[in-house]
C-alpha positions as CSV (number, residue, x, y, z in Angstrom):
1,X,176.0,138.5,133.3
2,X,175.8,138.2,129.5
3,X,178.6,140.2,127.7
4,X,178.0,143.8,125.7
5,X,178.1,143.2,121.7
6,X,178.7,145.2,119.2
7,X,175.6,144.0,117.7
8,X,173.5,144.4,120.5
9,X,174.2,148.1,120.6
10,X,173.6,148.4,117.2
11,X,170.4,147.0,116.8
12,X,169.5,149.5,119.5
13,X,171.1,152.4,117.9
14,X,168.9,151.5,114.6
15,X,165.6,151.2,116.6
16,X,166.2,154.6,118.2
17,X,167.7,156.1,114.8
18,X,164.4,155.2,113.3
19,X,161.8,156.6,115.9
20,X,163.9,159.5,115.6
21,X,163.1,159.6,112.0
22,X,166.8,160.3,111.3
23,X,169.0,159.0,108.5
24,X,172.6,157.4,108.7
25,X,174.0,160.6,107.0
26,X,172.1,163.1,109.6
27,X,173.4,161.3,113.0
28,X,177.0,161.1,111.4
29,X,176.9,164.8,110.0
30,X,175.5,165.2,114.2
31,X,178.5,163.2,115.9
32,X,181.4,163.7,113.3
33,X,181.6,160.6,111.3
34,X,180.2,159.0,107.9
35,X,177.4,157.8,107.5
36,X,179.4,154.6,106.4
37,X,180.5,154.7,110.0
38,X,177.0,154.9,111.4
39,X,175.7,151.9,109.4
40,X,179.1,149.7,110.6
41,X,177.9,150.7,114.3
42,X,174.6,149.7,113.5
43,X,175.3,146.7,112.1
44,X,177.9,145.6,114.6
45,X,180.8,145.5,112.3
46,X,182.7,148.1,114.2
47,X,183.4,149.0,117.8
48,X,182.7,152.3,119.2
49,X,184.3,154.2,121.5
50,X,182.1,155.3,125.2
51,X,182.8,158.9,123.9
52,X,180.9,157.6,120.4
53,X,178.4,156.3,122.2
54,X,177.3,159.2,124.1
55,X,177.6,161.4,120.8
56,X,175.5,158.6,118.6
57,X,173.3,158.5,122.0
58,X,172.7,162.9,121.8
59,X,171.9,162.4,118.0
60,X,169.0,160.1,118.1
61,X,167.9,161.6,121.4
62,X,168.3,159.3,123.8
63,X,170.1,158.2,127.3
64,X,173.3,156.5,126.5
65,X,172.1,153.7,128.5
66,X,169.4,153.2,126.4
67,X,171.5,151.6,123.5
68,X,173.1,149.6,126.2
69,X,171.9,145.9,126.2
């Protein structure tokens, strides 16, 4: 079974950011953080919390599992 990244999650939080035709600013203004934050998700530089992921999940409008590789 091939491990969970950060980056994997990201890329998937970015491709469901962007169908939602949301910015980095609106999803963090939704769950609480920057939007600095949101783009260090996105990109992988920064690990998120399962409680994070279910708020950054509700934002862009999607099933947690969704953004899970």
């Amino acid at each position: 079974m091939k491990a969970i990244t950060n980056a994997d999650v990201g890329k998937k939080l970015r491709a469901a950011r962007d169908r939602a035709s949301l910015t980095q600013p609106q999803v963090g203004e939704a769950c609480g953080v920057t939007a600095q934050a949101v783009a260090k998700y996105e990109k992988g530089t920064s690990g998120l919390t399962v409680m994070m992921l279910y708020k950054l999940a509700e934002a862009v409008g999607v099933n947690p599992k969704e953004l899970l590789p």
